[in-house]
C-alpha positions in Angstrom: -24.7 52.5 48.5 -25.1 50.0 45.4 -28.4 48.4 45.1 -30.0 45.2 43.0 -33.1 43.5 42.9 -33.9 40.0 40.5 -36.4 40.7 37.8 -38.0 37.4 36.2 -38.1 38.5 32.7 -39.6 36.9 29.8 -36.2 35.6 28.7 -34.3 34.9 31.8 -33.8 35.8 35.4 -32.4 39.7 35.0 -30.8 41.6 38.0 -30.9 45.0 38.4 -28.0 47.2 39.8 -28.7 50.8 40.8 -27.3 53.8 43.5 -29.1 56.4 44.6 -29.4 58.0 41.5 -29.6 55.8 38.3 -29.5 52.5 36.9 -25.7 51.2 36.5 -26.4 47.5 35.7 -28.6 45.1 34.0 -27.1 41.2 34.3 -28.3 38.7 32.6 -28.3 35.2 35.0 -29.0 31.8 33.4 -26.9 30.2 36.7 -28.1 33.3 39.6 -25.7 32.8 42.4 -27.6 35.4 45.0 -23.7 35.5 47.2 -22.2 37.1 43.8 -24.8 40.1 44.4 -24.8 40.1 48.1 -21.5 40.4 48.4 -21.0 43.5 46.4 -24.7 45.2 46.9 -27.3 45.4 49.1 -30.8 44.1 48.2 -33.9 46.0 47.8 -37.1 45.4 45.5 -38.1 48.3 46.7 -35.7 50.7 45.7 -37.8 53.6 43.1 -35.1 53.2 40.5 -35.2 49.4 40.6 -38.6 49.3 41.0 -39.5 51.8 37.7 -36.6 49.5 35.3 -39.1 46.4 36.5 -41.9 48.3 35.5 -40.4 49.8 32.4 -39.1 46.7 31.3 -42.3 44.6 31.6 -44.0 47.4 29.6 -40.9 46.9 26.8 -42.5 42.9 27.0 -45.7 43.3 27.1 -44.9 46.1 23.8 -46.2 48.9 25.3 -43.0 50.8 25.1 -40.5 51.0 23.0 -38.1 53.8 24.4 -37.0 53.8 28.3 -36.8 56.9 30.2 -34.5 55.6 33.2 -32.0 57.8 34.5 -28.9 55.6 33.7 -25.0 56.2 34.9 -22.6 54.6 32.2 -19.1 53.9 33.7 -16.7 53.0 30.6 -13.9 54.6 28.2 -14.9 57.1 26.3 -15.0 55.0 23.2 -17.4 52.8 24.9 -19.7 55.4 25.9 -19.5 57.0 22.7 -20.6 54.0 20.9 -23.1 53.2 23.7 -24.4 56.7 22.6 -25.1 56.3 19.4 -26.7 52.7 20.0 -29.8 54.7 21.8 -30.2 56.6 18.4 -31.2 52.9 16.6 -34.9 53.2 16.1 -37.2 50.6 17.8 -37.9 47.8 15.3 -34.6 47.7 13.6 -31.1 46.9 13.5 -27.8 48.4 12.1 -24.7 46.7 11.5 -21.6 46.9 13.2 -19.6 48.6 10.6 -22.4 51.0 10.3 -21.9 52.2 13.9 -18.1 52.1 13.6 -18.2 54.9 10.9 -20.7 57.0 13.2 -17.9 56.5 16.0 -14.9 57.1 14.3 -14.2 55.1 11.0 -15.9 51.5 9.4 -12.6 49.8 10.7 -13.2 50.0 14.0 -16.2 47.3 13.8 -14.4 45.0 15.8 -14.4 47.5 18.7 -18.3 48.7 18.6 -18.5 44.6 18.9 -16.9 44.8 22.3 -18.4 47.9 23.3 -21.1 46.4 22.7 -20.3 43.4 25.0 -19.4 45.9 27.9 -22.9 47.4 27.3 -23.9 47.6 31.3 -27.7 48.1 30.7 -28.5 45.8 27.8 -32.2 46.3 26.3 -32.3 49.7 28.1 -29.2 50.8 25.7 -30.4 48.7 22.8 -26.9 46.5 21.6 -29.3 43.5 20.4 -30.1 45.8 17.3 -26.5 45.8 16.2 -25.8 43.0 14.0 -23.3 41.6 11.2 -23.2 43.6 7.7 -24.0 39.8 6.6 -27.3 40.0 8.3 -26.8 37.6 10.6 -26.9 38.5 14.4 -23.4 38.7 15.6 -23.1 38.2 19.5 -24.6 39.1 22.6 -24.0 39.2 26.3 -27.3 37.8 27.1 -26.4 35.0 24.4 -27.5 35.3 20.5 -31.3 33.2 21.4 -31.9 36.1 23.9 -31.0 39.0 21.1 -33.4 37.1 18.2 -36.0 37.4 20.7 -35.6 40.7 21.3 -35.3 41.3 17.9 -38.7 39.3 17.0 -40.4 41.0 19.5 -39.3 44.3 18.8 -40.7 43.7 14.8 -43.9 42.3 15.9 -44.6 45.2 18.3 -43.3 47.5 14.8 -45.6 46.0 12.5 -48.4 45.5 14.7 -48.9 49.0 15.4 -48.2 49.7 11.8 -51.1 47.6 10.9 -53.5 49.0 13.8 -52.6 52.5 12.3 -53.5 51.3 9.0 -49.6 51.4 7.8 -48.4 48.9 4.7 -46.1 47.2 6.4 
C-alpha cells in the first residue's frame, strides 16, 4: 500500500508519498488536485513515516536541522541514483555546480544529465538538488520552481551563518 499526506510548508503545499517502509515521494503542488493522489494512494496523516518527514521538515524550516534521517526508497536508473547519491554528500549551507557533480559521476560532460537527474529527484529538500547550481553562479532549475530553490538556499545560509556567529565563527 502507497501512502501520502499534504504538508503546508513554508513555501507551498508539499505532499508526501510513503509505503510501509520509507519515503518514495515529495511533490511540490502550487495547483493540489486531492483526485490526482486519491486515485493512486491512500491517505493517511497518520502514517509514522509521513508523520516523522512533517516533523523533520518543519525542523529543516524552523533551522533546527540541517541533515534528514528518513528512511527513503529511490526508484530511478542507476545514473540517477548515482547522482542522487552524491547530491546528499553537498554540505548544508552550500551549493556545487552542475559540472562539478558530473565529474564525481562520471565525467564534466555529462552536466546536462546531473540537470535532469536532478529534475527526477523524487524527494527534493530531503535529497538536497536546490544546492546544485550553474558553474555561472546563477541557480539553474528546479522542480519546485527556481523562487522555491533561492529560498531554500537563503535559508539554508542564514541557518549557516547564524550558528557560525552564535559559536563565535568569522563568518
Amino acid at each position: 500500500m502507497i501512502y501520502y499526506k499534504n504538508y503546508e510548508s513554508p513555501v507551498e503545499l508539499l505532499v508526501l508519498v510513503s509505503d510501509d517502509s520509507a519515503l518514495l515521494e515529495i511533490h511540490f503542488c502550487i495547483q493540489f488536485n486531492e483526485s490526482v493522489f486519491s486515485e493512486k494512494y491512500r491517505k493517511n496523516n497518520d502514517h509514522p513515516i509521513l508523520v516523522e518527514t512533517e516533523r523533520q521538515l518543519d525542523e529543516y524550516f524552523r533551522g533546527k536541522r540541517t541533515r534528514f534521517d528518513i528512511p527513503v526508497k529511490l526508484s530511478g536508473t542507476d545514473f540517477q541514483k548515482k547522482v542522487w547519491n552524491e547530491l546528499r554528500k553537498i554540505p548544508f549551507g552550500t551549493t556545487i555546480s552542475y559540472q562539478k557533480i558530473a565529474k564525481e559521476v562520471g565525467g564534466k560532460n555529462k552536466a546536462r544529465a546531473v540537470g535532469l537527474a536532478n529534475k527526477k529527484n523524487p524527494v527534493p529538500i530531503i535529497i538536497p538538488c536546490h544546492r546544485v547550481i550553474s558553474k555561472d553562479g546563477s541557480l539553474g532549475g528546479f522542480s519546485g520552481s527556481v523562487p522555491i530553490k533561492r529560498y531554500l538556499i537563503e535559508l539554508e545560509k542564514i541557518v549557516l551563518d547564524s550558528r557560525k556567529k552564535k559559536n563565535g565563527l568569522e563568518v
